[in-house]
C-alpha positions in Angstrom: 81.1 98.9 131.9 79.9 96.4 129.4 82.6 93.7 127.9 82.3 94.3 123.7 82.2 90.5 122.6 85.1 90.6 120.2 85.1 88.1 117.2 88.2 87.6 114.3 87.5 88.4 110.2 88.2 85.4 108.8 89.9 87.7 105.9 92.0 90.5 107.3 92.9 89.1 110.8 91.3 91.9 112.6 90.2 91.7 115.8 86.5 93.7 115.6 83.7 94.5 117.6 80.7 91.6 116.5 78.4 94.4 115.5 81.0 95.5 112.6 81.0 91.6 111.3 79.0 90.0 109.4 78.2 86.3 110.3 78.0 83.8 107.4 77.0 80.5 108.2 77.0 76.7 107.2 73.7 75.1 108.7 73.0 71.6 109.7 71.7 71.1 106.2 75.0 72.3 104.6 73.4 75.2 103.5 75.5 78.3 103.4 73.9 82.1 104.4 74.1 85.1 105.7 72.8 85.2 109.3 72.1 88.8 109.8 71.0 88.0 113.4 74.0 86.6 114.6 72.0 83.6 116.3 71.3 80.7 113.3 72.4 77.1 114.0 75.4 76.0 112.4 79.4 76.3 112.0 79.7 80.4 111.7 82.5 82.5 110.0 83.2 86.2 111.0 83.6 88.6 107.6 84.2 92.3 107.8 81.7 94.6 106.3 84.0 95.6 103.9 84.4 95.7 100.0 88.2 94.6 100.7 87.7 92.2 102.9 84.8 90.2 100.8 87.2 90.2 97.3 90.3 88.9 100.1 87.9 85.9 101.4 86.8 85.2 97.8 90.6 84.9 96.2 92.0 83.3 99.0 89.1 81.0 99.6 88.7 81.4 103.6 85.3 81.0 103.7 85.3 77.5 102.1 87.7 76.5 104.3 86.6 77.7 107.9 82.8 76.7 107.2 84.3 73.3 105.8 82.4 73.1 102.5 82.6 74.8 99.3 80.6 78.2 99.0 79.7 79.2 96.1 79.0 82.3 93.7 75.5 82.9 94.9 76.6 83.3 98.7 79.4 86.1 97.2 77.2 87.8 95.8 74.3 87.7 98.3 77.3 88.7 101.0 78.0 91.7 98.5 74.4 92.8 98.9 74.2 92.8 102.6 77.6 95.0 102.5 76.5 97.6 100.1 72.8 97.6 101.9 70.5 96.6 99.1 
């Protein structure tokens, strides 16, 4: 049997499978995206593809803090896309 690499929403606390997360990512360049391959350069951040989970990061600021820089409205917004699937 395969091991399911495990990874922690920065959010909720859950522990989920890394195919249900959504990596977000500061690069070298101290730009901040969404890595929808799971493989980009940089200092990562695990985010539940949920609604719930994106408005908890966003009030109590966990994404600025575990990428260690601020993120701003674009990356919210652009993170909202990804989840809904546009």
């Amino acid at each position: 049997m395969k091991k399911i690499p495990m990874r922690k929403c920065v959010a909720t606390g859950e522990q989920c499978p890394k195919k249900e997360l959504l990596r977000i990512v500061r690069t070298p360049e101290g730009t901040v995206c969404v890595d929808t391959t799971g493989k980009a350069n940089g200092r990562g951040a695990y985010l539940k593809k949920s609604m719930e989970a994106l408005e908890a990061a966003k009030k109590k600021n966990v994404l600025s803090r575990a990428l260690e820089c601020n993120v701003t409205e674009d990356v919210y917004e652009e993170i909202r896309k990804v989840i809904a699937g546009e």
